[in-house]
C-alpha positions in Angstrom: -72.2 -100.1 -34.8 -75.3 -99.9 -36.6 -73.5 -100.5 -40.5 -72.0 -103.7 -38.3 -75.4 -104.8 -37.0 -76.6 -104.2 -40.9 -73.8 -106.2 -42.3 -74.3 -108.8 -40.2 -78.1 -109.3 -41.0 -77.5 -109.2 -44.2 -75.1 -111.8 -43.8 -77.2 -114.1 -41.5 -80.3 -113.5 -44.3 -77.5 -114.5 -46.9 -76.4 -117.5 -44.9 -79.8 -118.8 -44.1 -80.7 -118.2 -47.8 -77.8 -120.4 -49.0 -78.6 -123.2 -46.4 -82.2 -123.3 -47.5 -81.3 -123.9 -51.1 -78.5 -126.4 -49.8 -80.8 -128.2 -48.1 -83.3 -128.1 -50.6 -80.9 -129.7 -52.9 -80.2 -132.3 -50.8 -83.7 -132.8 -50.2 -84.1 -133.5 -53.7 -80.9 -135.2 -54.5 -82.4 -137.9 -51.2 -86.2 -138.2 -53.4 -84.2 -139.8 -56.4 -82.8 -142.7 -55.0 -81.9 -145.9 -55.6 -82.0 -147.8 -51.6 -83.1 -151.3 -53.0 -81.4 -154.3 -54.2 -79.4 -155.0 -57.4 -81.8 -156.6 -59.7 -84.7 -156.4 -57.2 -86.4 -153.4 -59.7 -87.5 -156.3 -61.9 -87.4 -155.5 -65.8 -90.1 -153.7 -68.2 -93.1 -155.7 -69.7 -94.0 -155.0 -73.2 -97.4 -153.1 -71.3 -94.7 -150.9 -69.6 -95.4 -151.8 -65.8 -92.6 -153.3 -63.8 -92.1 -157.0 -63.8 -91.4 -159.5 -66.3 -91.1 -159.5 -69.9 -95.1 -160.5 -70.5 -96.0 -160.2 -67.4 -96.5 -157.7 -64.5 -95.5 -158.3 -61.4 -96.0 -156.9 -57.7 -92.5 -155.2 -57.5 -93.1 -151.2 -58.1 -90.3 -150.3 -61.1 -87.3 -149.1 -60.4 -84.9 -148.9 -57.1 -86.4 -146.6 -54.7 -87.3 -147.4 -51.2 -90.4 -145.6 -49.3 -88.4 -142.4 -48.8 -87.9 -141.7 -53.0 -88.7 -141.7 -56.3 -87.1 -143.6 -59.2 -88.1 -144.1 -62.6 -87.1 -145.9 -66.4 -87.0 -145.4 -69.7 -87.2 -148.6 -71.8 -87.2 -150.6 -75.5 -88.0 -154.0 -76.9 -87.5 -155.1 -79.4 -88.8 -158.3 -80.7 -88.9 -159.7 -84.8 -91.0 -162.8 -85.3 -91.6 -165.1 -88.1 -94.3 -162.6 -89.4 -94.2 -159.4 -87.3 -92.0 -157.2 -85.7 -92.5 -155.5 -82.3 -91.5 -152.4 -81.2 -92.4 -151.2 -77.6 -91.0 -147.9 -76.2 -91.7 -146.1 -73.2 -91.0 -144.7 -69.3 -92.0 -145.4 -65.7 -91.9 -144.4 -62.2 -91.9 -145.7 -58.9 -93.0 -143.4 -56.2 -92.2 -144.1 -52.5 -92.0 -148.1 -53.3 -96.1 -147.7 -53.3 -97.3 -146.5 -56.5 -96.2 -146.7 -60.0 -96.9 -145.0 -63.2 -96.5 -145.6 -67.0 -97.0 -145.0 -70.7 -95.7 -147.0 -73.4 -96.5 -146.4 -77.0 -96.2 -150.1 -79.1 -96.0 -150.9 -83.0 -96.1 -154.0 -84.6 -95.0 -154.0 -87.8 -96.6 -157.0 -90.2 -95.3 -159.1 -93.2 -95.5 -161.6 -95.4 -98.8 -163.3 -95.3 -100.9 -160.3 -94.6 -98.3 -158.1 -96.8 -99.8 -160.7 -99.9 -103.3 -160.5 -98.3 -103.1 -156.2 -98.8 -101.4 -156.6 -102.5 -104.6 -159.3 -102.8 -107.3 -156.7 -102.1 -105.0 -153.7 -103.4 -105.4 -156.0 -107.1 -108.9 -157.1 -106.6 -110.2 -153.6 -105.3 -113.4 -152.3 -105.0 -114.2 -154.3 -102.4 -117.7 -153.2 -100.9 -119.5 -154.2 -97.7 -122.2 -157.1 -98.1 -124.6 -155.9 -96.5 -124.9 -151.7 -97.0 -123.1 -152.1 -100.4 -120.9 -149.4 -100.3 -117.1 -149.4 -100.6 -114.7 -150.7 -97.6 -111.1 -150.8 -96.6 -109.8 -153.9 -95.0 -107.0 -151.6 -93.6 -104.3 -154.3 -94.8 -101.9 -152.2 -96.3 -99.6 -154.3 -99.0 -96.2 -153.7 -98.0 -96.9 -151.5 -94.6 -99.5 -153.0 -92.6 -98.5 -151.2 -89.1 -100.5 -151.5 -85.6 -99.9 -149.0 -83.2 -101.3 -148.9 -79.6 -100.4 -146.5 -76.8 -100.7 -147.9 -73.1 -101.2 -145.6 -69.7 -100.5 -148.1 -66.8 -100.7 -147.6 -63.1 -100.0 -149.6 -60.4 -100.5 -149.8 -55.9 -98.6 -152.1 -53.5 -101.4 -153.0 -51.6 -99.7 -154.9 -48.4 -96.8 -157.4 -48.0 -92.6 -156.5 -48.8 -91.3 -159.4 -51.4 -87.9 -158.6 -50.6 -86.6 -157.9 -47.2 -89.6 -160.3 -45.8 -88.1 -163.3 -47.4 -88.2 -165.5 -43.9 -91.9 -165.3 -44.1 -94.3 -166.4 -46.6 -96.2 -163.6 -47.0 -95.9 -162.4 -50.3 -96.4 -158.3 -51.6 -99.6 -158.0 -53.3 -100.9 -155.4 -56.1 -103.3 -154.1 -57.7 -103.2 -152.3 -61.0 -104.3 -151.6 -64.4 -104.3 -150.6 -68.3 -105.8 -148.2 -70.3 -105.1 -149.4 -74.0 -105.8 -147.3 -77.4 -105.1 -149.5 -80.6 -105.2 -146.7 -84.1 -106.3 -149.3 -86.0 -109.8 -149.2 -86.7 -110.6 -150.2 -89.6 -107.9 -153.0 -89.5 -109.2 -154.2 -86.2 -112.9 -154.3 -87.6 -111.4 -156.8 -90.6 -110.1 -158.6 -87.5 -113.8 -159.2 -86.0 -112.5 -157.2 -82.6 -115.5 -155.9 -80.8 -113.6 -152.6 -79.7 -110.2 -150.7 -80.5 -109.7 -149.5 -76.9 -110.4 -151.2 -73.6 -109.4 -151.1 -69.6 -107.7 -154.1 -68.0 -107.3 -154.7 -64.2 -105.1 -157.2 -62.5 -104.1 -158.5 -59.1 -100.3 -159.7 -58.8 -98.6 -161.6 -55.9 -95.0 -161.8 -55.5 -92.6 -163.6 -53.1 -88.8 -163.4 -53.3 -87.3 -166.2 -51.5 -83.5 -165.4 -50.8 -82.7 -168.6 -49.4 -82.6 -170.2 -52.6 -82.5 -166.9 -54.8 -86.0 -167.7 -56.4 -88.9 -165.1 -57.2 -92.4 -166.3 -57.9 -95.0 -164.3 -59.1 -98.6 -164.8 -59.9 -101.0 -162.6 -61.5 -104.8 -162.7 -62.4 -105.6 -160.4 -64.8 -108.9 -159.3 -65.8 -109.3 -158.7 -69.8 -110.8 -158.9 -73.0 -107.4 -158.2 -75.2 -106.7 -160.0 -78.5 -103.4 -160.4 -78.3 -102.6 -157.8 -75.5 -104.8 -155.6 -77.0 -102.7 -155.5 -80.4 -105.1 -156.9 -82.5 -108.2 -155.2 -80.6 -110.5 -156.2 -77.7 -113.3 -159.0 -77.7 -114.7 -160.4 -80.8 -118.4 -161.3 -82.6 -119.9 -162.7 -79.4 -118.9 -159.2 -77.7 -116.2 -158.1 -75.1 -117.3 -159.5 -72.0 -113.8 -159.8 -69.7 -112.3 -162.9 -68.3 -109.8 -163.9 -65.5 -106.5 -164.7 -67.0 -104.2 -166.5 -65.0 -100.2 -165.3 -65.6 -96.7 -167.1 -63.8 -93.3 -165.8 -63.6 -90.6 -168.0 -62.0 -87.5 -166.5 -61.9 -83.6 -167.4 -60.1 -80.8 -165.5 -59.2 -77.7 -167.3 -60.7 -75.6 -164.2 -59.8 -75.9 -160.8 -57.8 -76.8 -159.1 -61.0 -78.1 -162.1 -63.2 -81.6 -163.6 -63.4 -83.2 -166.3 -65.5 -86.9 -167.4 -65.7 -89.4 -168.6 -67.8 -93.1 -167.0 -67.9 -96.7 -168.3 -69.3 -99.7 -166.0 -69.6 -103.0 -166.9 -70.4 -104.5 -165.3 -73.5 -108.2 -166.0 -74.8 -110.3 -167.4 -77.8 -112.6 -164.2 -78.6 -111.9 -164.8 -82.1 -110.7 -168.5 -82.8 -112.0 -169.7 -86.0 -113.6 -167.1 -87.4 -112.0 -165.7 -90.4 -111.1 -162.0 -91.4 -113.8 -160.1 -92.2 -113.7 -158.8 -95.8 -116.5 -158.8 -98.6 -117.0 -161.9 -100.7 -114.9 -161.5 -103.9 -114.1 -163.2 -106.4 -110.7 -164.8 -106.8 -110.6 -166.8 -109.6 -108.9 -165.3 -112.1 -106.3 -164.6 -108.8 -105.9 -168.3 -108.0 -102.5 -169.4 -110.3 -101.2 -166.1 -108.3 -102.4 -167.0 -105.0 -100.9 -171.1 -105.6 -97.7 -170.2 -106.4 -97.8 -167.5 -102.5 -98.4 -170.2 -100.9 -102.1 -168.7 -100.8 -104.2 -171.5 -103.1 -106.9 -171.9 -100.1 -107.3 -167.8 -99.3 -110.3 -169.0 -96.8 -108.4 -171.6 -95.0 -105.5 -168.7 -94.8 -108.0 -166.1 -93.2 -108.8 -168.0 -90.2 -107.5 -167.2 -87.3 -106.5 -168.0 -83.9 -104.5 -167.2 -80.6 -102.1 -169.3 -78.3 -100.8 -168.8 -75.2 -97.9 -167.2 -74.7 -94.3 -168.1 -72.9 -90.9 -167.2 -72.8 -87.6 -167.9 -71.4 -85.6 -164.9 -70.5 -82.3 -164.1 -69.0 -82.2 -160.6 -67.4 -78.5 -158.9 -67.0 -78.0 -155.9 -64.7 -74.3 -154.5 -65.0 -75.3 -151.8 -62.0 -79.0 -150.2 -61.3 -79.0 -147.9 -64.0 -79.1 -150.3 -66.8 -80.4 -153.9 -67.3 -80.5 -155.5 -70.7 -83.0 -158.7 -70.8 -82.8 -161.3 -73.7 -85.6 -163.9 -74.2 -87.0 -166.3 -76.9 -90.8 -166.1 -77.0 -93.4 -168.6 -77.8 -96.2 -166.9 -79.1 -98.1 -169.4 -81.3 -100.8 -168.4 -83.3 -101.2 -164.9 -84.1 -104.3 -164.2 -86.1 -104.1 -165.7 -89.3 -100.0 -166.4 -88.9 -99.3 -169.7 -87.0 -95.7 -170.1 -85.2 -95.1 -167.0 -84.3 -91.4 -167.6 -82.2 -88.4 -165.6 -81.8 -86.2 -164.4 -79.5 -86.3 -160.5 -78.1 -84.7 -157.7 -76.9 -85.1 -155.4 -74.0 -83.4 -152.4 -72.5 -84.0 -150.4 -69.5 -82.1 -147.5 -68.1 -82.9 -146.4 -64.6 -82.6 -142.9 -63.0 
């Protein structure tokens, strides 16, 4: 009786045992899920946070509702007239409330500052006006690369965009950037007042089902030269400013949206020129004619546009979308008409 009683302890401690790791399982199995929406997880932005293509928006990434956790790995890719970009990196939504996110981007340069590098690469010895002492422009002549890694977090504040849609109360965010630009010495030729800043912004979006229409508006508050790729502020310092950023976006099909986007970008360093010693070009100016570089100074100045795109999003099921968009960029430093299409992928888990 008492080897039965045994037996069948050990078998009710074996039993309990095995439900508890069931249940754990299932417990987590539940916390990965994906309760919202086709298409409602919005796309990556080139920053990493959940949203649009340039912009971010309200929605926390991924599918999850407020009992899980989901999360993304995603790519652009975009080549321009004069640059390439590359953006890479992962998020995750937790609990539909709070989002996290690192992306690492490059952007690769060419032609016009490819020919500037090979410029001061011939010339050398270019030293700094003032001290007199040696300087690198950090214009490289055939590898001129900008690398900048972004940490990104995000808080629904109040308001659901999607299952509210008979009211017009919209969700509302808060969040921010932490951006590192590796460029230093390249970003001091660029007159940028710092290599890495902080950006906050405030986004409010509204999904409006009865006509399959999202809006989104964000404020965001930053010093960025072109997101931060080129560096933060300029001569006059890096004071931040509130930049105002739209996303309109329409649901032709159950998983197929198009839109357009504008964000606001600012002037720290319209007109002034890159900052490299005075040399002396002369004997380079048959060379610099026939590069299309006869004026060098009026080649140096630079300035920054606004930016826009058009974009149409595809999501075959909720662990991949693809989005494919032709951005306006306009003036990117000393490289006018910058405009291309890109690429972006996502996969969701």
């Amino acid at each position: 009786m008492k080897e039965a009683k045994k037996n069948g302890l050990r078998l009710f401690k074996s039993a309990t045992l095995v439900a508890a790791i069931f249940a754990s399982n299932i417990t987590q199995a539940e916390m990965f899920n994906t309760g919202k929406v086709l298409a409602t997880g919005g796309v990556s932005m080139i920053d990493g946070a959940g949203g649009g293509g340039i912009t971010p928006w309200a929605t926390i990434t991924g599918y999850a509702t407020r009992d899980g956790i989901n999360g993304n790995l995603h790519y652009t890719y975009a080549p321009l007239a004069n640059y390439t970009l590359h953006s890479i990196g992962a998020a995750v939504g937790f609990w539909d409330r709070f989002e996290l996110s690192y992306t690492k981007s490059s952007l690769t340069t060419g032609s016009t500052f490819d020919t500037l590098g090979l410029v001061f690469d011939t010339v050398g010895g270019l030293t700094d006006e003032t001290a007199g002492i040696p300087v690198s422009t950090g214009i490289e002549p055939f590898n001129t690369t900008i690398e900048m890694d972004i940490v990104g977090a995000k808080v629904r504040v109040f308001g659901e965009a999607i299952y509210d849609s008979d009211n017009l109360i919209p969700q509302v965010a808060i969040g921010g950037f932490y951006k590192n630009n590796k460029n230093d010495e390249l970003l001091t030729t660029l007159k940028a007042a710092k290599t890495k800043d902080w950006e906050a912004y405030i986004a409010a979006t509204k999904i409006f089902f009865p006509i399959n229409t999202l809006v989104n508006i964000t404020a965001r508050y930053s010093a960025a030269n072109q997101t931060g790729l080129t560096g933060f502020g300029g001569p006059d310092g890096d004071d931040k400013e509130i930049r105002p950023e739209i996303s309109l976006a329409y649901l032709l099909r159950k998983d197929t949206v198009i839109g357009v986007e504008w964000a606001k970008h600012g002037d720290n360093v319209n007109g002034q020129s890159v900052d490299v010693a005075d040399i002396d070009l002369t004997g380079l100016q048959p060379t610099l004619g026939t590069l299309g570089l006869g004026n060098l100074a009026g080649t140096l100045t630079q300035n920054e546009s606004d930016w826009f795109d058009a974009f149409v999003a595809y999501f075959p099921n909720k662990n991949l979308s693809m989005t494919f968009a032709y951005a306006m960029l306009g003036d990117i430093t000393i490289t006018p008409d910058q405009h291309g299409f890109y690429l972006s992928l996502q996969a969701s888990f």
